[in-house]
N, C-alpha and C positions, 0 to 999 in steps of 0.2 A: 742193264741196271748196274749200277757201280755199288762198288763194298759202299760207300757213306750212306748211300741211297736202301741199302737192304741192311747195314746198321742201324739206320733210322726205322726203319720199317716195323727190324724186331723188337726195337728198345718201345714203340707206340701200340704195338699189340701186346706187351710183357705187361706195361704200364695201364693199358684197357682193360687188362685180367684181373690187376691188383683193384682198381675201381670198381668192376665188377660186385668184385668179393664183398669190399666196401658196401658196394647199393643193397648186397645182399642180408648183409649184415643188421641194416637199417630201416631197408623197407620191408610192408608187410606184404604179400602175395607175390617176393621176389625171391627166388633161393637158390643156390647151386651148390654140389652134391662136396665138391672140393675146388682145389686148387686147377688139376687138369679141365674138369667141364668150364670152369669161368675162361680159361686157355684159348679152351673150344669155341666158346662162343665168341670171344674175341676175333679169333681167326675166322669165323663163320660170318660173321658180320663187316667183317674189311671186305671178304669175297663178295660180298652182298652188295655191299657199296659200290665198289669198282664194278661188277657184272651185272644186277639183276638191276638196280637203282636208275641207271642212264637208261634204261629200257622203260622203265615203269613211266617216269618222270613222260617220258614224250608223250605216251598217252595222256598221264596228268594233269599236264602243264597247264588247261585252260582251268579247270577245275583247281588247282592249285592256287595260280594266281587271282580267282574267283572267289575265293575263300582268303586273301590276304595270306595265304603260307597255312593258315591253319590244316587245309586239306592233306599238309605237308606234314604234318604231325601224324596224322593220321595214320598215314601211308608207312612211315618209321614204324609204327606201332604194331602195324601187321608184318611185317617184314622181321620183326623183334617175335612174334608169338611163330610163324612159321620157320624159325630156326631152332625155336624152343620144343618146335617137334620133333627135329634131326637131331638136337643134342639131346639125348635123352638123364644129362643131370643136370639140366638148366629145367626149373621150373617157373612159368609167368602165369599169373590169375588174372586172365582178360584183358581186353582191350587195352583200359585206364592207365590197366600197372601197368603193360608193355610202354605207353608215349610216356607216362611217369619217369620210368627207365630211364627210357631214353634221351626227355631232357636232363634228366639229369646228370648220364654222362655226358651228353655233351658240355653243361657247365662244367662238370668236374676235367673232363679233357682238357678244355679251354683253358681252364687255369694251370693247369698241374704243365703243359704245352707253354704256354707264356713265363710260367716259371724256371721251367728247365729249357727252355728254347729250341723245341724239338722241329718246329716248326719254321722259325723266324727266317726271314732270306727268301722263302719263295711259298711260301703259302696260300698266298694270294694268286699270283702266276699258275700253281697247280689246280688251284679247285674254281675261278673264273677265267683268267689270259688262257691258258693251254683248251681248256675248253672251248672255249670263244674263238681258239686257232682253227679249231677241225671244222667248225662250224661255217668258218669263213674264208676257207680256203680256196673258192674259187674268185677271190676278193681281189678289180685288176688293180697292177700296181700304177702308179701313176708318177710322174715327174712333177708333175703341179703340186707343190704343197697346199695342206687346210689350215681351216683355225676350229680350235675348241673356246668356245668362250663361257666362261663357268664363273656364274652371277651368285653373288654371297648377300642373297637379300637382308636390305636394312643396316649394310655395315660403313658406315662414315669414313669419310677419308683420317681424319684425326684419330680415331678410335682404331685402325689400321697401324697408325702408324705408333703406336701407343702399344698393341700387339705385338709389332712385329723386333720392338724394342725390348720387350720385355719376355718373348717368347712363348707368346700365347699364338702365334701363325708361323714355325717356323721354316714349314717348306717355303712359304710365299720369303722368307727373310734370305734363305740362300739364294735364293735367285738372286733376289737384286745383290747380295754381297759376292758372286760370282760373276757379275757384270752382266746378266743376262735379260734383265728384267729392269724396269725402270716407272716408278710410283707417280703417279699424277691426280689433279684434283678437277672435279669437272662441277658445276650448278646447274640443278634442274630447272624447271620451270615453278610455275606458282604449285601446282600441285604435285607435292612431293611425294607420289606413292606409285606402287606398279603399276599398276593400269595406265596410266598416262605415259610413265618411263618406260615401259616395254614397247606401246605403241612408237611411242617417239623412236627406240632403238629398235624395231626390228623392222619396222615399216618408215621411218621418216618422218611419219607425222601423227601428232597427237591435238590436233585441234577439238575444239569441241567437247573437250574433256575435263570440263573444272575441278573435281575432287573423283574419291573412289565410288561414291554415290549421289547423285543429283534428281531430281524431278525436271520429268519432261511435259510442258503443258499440251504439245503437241498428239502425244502420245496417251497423259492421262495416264501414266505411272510415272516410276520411279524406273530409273535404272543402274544395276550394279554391279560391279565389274567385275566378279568372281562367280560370277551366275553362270553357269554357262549359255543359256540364251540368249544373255546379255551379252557375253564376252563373242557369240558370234554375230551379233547387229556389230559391232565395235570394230571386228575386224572387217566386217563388209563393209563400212563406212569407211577401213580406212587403208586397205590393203587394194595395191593397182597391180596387182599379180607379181611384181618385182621385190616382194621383200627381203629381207636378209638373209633367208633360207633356201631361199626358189629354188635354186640349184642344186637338187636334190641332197638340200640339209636335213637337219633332223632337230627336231623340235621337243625338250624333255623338261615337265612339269614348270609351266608357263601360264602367260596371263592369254596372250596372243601367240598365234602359229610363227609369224614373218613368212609365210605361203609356202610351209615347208611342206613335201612332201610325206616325209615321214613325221610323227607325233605320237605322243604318250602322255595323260596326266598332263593335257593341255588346255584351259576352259574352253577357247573358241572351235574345238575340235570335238570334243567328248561324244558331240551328236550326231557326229557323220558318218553316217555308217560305210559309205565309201573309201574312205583311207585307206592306206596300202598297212597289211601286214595282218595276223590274228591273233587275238587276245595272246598275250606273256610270250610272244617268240621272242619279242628283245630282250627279257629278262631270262631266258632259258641258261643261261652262263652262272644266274644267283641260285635257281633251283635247284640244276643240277649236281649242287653238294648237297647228298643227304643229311648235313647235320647242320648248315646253312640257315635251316628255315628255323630248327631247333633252338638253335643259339641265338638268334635274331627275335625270337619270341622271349626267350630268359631276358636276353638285354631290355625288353621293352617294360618288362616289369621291374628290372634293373631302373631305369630312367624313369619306372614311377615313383618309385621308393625315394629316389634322388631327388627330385620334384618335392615330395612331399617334406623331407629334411630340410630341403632348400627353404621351404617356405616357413617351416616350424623354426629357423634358425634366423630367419629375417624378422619374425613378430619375438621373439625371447631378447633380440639385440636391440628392438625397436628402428630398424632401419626403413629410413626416410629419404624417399615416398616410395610406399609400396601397396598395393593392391592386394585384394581375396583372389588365390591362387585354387579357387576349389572346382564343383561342378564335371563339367568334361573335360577341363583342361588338361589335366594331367595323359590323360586318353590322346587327347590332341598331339600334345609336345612329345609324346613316344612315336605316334607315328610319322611327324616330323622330323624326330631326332633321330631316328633308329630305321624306322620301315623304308621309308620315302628314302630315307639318304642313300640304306644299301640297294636301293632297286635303282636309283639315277647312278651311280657308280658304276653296278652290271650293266643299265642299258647304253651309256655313255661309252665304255670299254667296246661293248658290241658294234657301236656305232663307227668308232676310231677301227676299231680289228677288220671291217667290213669295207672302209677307205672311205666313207664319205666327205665333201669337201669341205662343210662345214656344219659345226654343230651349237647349239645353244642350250644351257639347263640352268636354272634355278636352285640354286639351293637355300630352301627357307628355315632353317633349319635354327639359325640365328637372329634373324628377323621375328620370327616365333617366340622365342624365350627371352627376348632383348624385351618385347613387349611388357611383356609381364612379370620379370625378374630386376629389368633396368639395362642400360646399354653394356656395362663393364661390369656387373655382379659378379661375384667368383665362379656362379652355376653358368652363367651368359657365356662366360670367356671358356669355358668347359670345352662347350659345345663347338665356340669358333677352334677351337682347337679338335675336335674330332670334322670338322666340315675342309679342313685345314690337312688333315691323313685321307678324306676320300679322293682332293684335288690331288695328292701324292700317288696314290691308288691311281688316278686316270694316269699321271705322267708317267708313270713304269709301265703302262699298255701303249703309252705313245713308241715304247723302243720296239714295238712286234708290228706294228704299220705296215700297209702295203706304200705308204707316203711319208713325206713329212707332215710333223703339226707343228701351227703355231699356237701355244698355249696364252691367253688372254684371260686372268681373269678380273672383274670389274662389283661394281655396285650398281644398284638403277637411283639409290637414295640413300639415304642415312637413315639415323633417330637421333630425336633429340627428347630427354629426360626430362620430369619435372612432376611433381602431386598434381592430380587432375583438377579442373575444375571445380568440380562437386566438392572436392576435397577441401579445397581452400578456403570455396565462398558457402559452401552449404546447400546449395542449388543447383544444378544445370543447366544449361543454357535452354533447354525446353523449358524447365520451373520459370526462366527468370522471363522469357516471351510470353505463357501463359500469366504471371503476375502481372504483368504488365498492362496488355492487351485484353484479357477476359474479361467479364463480369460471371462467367458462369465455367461450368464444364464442357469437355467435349470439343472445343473447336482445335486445337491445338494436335497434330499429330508427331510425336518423334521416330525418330528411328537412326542408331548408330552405323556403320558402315560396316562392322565384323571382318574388321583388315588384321585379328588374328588369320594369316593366310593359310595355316594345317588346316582348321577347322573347311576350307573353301577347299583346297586340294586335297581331301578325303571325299568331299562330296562329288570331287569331280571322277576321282574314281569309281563311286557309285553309278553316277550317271554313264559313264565310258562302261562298263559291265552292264548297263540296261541296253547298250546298241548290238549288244551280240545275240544272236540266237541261245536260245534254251530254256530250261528253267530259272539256270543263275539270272542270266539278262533279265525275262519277264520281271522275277522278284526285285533286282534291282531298278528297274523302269519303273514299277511301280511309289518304289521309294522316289525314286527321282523326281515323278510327275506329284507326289506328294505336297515336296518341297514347293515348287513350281506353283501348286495350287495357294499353298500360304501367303506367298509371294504377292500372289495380282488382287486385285480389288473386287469384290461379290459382285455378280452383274448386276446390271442399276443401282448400286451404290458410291453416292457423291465420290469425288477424294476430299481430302482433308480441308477445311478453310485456309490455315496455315501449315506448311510441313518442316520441319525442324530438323536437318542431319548433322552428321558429325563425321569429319573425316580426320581424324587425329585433333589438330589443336585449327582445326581448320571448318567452321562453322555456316551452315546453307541455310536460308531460309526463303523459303515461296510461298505464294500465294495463290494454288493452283487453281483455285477457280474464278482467277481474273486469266484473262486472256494477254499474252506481250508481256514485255517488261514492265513493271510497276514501278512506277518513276518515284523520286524522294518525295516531290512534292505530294502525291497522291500517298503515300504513305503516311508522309506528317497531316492530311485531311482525315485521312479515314484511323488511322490507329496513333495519333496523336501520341509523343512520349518513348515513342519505341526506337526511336533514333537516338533520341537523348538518352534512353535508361541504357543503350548499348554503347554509346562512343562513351558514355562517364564511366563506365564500370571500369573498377578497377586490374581487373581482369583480361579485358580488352586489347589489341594493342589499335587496330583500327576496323573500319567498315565501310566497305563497297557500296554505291548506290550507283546509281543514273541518275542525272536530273535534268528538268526539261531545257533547263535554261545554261547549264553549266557543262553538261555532257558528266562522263564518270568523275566521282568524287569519293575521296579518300579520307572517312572522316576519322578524326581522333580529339581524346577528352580537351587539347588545350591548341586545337589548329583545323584544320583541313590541306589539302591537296589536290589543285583540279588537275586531274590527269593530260586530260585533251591540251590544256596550255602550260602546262608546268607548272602556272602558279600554286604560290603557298604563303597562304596566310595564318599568322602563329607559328606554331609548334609544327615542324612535319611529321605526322604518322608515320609516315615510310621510312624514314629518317634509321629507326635502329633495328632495320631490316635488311640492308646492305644498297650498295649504288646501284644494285639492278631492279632493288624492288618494283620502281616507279613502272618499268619497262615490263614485268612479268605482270603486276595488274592491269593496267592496260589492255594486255595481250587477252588476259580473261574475260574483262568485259566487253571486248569487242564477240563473243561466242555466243552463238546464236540461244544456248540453253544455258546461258551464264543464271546464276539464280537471280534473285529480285533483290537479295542483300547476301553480302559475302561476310564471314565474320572471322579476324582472324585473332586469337587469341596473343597476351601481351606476351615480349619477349623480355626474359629478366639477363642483360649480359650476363652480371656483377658472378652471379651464378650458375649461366648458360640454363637457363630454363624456359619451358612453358609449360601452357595449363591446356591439359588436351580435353575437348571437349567430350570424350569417353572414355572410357574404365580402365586407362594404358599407360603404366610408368613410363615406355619407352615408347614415340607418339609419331608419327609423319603426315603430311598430307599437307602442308603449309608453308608459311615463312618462320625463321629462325632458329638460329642454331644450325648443326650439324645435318639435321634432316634434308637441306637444301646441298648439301656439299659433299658427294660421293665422292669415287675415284673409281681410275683404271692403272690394273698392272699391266702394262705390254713389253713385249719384249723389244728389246732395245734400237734392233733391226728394223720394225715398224714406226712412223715418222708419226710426230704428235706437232700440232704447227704450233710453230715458232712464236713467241711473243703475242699468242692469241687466247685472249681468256676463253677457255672453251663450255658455251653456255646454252641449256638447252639437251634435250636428250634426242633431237632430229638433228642435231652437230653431230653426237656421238653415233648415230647412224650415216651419215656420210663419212664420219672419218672409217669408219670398221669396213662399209664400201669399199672404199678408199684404199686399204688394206689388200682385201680379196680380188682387186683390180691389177695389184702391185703381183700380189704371189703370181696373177696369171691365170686367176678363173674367169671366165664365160660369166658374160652376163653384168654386169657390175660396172658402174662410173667412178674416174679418178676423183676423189677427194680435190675441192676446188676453196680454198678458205673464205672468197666471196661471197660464194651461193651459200658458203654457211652460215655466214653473218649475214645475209639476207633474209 
């Protein structure tokens, strides 16, 4: 150990003594007798750490991560009262006080550490990399380099580049001003949200996939793509065992696997109870710091309090357009912000430290709070700047590799902002089909899509803790199969006459108890008005039908657009939705579960808005704006084709092939520009 190294040591157990003293001071059923005992237990408790802790932890681990970390308090707490036996001038009153303690030094370390920089330089390296070395050391090394590809959901190529100017993403900005890295824009398809984008990127293809939610008449539900039951029909429809990970990749906090092997916190996965590996051995690297779980707990309450200012500070300034920030949300966006992000870091790191070839994760972290805050609110940009320090965190585990990596990181979608519907016109797009259409109550069914995606990736955890044995599982299966029951429709209970969803500003309506497409004509016979009351609204920007005679049509308040021939008479609809729009509709209506009418909400340039057909300042699932125009950072070494818009998120899955082909992995087709514009 070198002098700097046992300078530091003593200068962190001198300064644990003084805090000590501090807690002693201040809490009730803490005390010590002087100066030397608080010394003592400093010293007793470092020893504890380093020896007794990494022991305890391995038995724990499932139980820990079982409990979200809580179990992790716990454990500090009794380790804090059985030292308090061996020192005999530290005195602790019970359990409470002991984790009381405890978190509280650890806030107070944490700061007094950040302020005096007792730590900075390798902190991270000691209490997860060095960890995660021992762990992985029989890890082969390999000549083939990988890729990490580390997804910043909901973050717009514009609003990147808006950051990375201003210094709200600054790792991602040295790269490219070190010539390493290089910014590019890419367009999805009609449905601008994960489920579609991930399928398209990890599997190649997303057919069949109109919005985040849709009615199947087939089927006689609904289905939704952060379900996990759902997310596993989705990937069985749509996975040919070759996806993006098959090669013994690793799959973290996703919509879909790409038939990776390894997964965590992935919906189409949650259920299998065959998957390779046991409850928290990929997070074993974040545990095992005993003050980890501690501080990761303070921060979450941290990020509630922040949340709540945030919001108190938005209605005092009157900033427009904003939504009610209340209910669970605040619960949501911590564990989004805080929980989720430090356990994809640890098991990411793990993943890289262990050499696999290739890896994919999600971070929703800013997709979450974009929601409900706005795309660039000062809270919004916060977070892309902590989402921004854990991609920093993976790249300094990249230098301890048994390989190379290529770092990749990308978007699957945007957002695009604007006051919701309700907000505008006073109604919702259910109000305005039941006004319409009704004489009475009751025939009308709504339902939003819930593409806050924390709220879905918490539950997916739940679910992933119900496939394991024990008690925790049972309790959690039961929650799970809870949900599940809410879900499905009573047995012999019709479904709805008409069903009304909402996928951002991206608007479904069926007819589920007619059979096939219900063509315009039969629409304007039986519900007279409801074509007309939706192309005139001012809200609007156009509306999908079939017709028998015309094939799909694109109607809007001062034109139409017949897809099938190009014609356009009047006004084109499509018109201020960009040149591919014509071609993305299309593509929807030809899908076997395309709804019975598509409704897509107006786009205002002048202002870059629209009007999302649910409760979300910052909205995707449709046409316009930014929501349709993500990006990818790749490193410069990796080829982007030349003079070719790149359109579609089954492009962006052959070119990332395409890639993995290049480095020299097994399994994988060269990138062919043809077959992508095919």
């Amino acid at each position: 150990m070198t002098i700097h190294r046992l300078g530091r040591l003593a200068c962190v157990v001198v300064l644990d003594a003084v805090l000590l003293l501090l807690l002693a001071a201040i809490l009730p059923g803490f005390s010590t007798d002087d100066f030397a005992a608080a010394l003592a237990l400093a010293i007793l408790l470092g020893l504890a750490n380093a020896l007794v802790w990494p022991l305890m932890i391995r038995f724990a681990l499932p139980f820990t991560v079982a409990t979200l970390g809580l179990g992790a308090l716990l454990l500090n707490g009794v380790v804090l009262l059985a030292i308090a036996e061996i020192d005999q001038g530290v005195h602790v009153r019970g359990i409470w006080t002991a984790v009381i303690v405890t978190l509280a030094l650890t806030v107070l370390s944490a700061v007094s550490n950040a302020v005096l920089a007792l730590d900075s330089g390798d902190l991270w390296y000691r209490h997860v990399v060095r960890r995660q070395l021992k762990r992985t050391k029989l890890a082969v090394e390999s000549e083939v380099p990988g890729i990490l590809f580390l997804e910043i959901d909901g973050l717009a190529h514009e609003i990147l580049q808006r950051a990375l100017r201003d210094g709200n993403a600054p790792t991602l900005a040295r790269w490219i001003h070190r010539g390493d890295h290089r910014l590019e824009r890419w367009e999805t398809d009609w449905s601008s949200q994960t489920g579609a984008c991930q399928a398209g990127i990890l599997h190649g293809d997303n057919h069949d996939m109109p919005a985040f939610r849709w009615w199947e008449k087939d089927r006689g539900k609904a289905i939704v793509t952060n379900h996990p039951r759902d997310a596993e029909e989705l990937e069985r429809r749509h996975s040919d065992g070759r996806g993006l990970l098959h090669a013994d990749g690793a799959s973290r906090a996703n919509i879909l696997s790409g038939d990776a092997p390894h997964s965590m916190l992935t919906m189409s996965t949650v259920l299998d109870r065959r998957r390779q590996g046991r409850i928290g051995q990929d997070y074993f690297a974040y545990f095992a710091s005993p003050y980890g779980v501690a501080l990761t707990f303070m921060r979450c309450l941290g990020e509630i309090v922040i949340e709540r200012a945030a919001a108190i500070q938005q209605k005092r300034r009157d900033v427009l357009p904003r939504i009610h920030r209340g209910g669970s949300y605040p619960l949501v966006r911590a564990f989004g912000t805080v929980i989720q992000l430090d356990l994809q870091v640890a098991a990411v790191t793990a993943d890289v430290l262990a050499g696999r070839p290739v890896v994919y994760t999600t971070f929703l972290a800013y997709d979450e709070v974009a929601h409900h805050s706005g795309v660039e609110r000062p809270d919004t940009l916060a977070v892309l700047r902590r989402v921004d320090r854990a991609i920093a965190r993976i790249a300094s585990a990249v230098e301890h590799a048994p390989r190379r990596y290529e770092l990749v990181v990308l978007a699957d979608h945007g957002q695009s902002q604007g006051a919701t519907f309700l907000q505008r016109y006073g109604e919702s797009l259910e109000q305005l089909v039941r006004r319409v259409v009704e004489g009475g109550e009751g025939k009308v069914e709504a339902s939003t899509a819930e593409s806050d995606e924390g709220r879905g990736q918490l539950k997916a955890g739940i679910t992933e803790l119900g496939t394991r044995p024990g008690v925790t599982g049972r309790a959690a299966k039961a929650i799970s199969d809870r949900q599940e029951q809410k879900q499905a429709l009573p047995a012999g209970e019709q479904p709805p006459e008409i069903a009304v969803m909402a996928s951002g500003n991206l608007g479904l309506i069926s007819f589920p108890r007619e059979e096939g497409r219900v063509t315009l004509e039969q629409i304007e016979q039986r519900r007279p008005g409801l074509l007309d009351a939706l192309r005139a609204h001012e809200g609007i920007g156009f509306v999908l039908v079939r017709s028998e005679r015309d094939g799909a049509v694109a109607l809007g308040a001062n034109g139409h657009h017949l897809l099938d021939t190009g014609v356009v008479e009047g006004e084109d609809p499509l018109a201020p939705f960009g040149p591919n729009a014509a071609d993305h509709v299309r593509r929807t209506d030809a899908f076997p579960h395309c709804p019975d009418i598509l409704v897509n909400s107006r786009y205002w340039s002048d202002v870059d808005e629209v009007a999302a057909f649910e409760e979300l300042v910052g909205s995707h699932g449709g046409l316009g704006g930014a929501q349709a125009l993500p990006f990818v950072l790749r490193p410069t070494r990796l080829p982007w084709p030349e003079g070719d818009q790149v359109v579609g998120s089954g492009t962006i899955h052959r070119i990332f092939c395409g890639w993995l082909h290049e480095l020299g992995q097994d399994g994988y087709d060269p990138f062919v520009p043809e077959a992508a514009r095919a």
